[in-house]
C-alpha positions as CSV (number, residue, x, y, z in Angstrom):
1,X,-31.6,62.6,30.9
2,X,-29.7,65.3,33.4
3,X,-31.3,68.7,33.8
4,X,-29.1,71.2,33.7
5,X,-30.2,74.4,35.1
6,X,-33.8,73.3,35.3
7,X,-34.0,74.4,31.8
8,X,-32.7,71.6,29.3
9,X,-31.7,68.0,28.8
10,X,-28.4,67.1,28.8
11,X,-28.4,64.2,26.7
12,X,-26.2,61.4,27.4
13,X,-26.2,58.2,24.4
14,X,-26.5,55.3,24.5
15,X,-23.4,53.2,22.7
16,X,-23.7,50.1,20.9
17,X,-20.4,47.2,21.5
18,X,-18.8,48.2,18.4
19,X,-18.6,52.1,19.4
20,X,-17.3,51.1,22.9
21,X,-14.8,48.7,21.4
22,X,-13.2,51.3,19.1
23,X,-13.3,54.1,22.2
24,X,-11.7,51.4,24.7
25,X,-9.2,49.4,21.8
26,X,-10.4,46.5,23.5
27,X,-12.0,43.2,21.7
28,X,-15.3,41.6,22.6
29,X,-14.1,39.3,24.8
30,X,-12.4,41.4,27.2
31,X,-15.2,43.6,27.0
32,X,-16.9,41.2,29.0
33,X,-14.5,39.4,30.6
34,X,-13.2,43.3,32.6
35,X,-17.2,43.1,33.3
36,X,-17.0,39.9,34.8
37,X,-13.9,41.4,36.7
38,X,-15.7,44.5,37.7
39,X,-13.5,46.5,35.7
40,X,-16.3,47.4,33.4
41,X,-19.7,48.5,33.7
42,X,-22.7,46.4,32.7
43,X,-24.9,47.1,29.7
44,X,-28.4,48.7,29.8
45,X,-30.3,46.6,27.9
46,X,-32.1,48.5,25.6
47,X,-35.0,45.9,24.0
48,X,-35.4,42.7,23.1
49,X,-31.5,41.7,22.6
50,X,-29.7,44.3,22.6
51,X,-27.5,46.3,24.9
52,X,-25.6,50.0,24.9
53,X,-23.6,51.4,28.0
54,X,-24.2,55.4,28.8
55,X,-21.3,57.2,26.9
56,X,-20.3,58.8,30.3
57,X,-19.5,56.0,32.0
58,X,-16.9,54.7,29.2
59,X,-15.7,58.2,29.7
60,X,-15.1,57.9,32.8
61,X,-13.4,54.7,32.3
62,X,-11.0,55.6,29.9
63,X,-10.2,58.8,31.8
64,X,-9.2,56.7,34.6
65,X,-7.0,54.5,32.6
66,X,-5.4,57.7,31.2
67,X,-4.8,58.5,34.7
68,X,-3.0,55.4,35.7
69,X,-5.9,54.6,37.9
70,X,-5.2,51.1,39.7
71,X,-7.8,48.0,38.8
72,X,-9.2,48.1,42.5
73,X,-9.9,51.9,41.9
74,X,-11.8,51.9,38.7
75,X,-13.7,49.1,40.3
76,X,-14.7,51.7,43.4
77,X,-15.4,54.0,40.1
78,X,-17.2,50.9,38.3
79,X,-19.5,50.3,41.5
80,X,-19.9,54.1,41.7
81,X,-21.5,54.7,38.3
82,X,-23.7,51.6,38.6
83,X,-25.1,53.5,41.5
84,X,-25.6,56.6,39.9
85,X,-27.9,55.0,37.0
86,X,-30.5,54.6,40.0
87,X,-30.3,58.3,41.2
88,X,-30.3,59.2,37.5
């Protein structure tokens, strides 16, 4: 959770595969496989075997494909929101 203003949570879910499938129009497999190629970020896991990525970070991925962002910058941007989930 982000404070905003000191005053309340900004929420920001948690989404399961199939959510971040339909919001990227990409299969399982590539899922992982742009992981694997840094072109992704990794799951949180989230107990036992499941997994969920932070809805702002596919944002931020599909924003930068809307942009026309090149693979080696939305792997800066990949490495970049990794980092932030320890600050967060």
């Amino acid at each position: 959770m982000v404070m905003t203003n000191n005053i309340l949570p900004t929420i920001n879910p948690l989404l399961r595969l199939p959510v971040v499938k339909q919001a990227t129009g990409k299969s399982r497999t590539t899922v992982y496989r742009d992981i694997e190629k840094g072109l992704m970020p990794r799951p949180v896991k989230i107990g036992g075997n499941r997994s969920a990525w932070p809805q702002n970070e596919i944002t931020a991925i599909n924003q930068a494909r809307i942009a026309g962002k090149s693979d080696d910058a939305i792997k800066i941007l990949v490495i970049e929101l990794e980092a932030a989930r320890e600050t967060a």
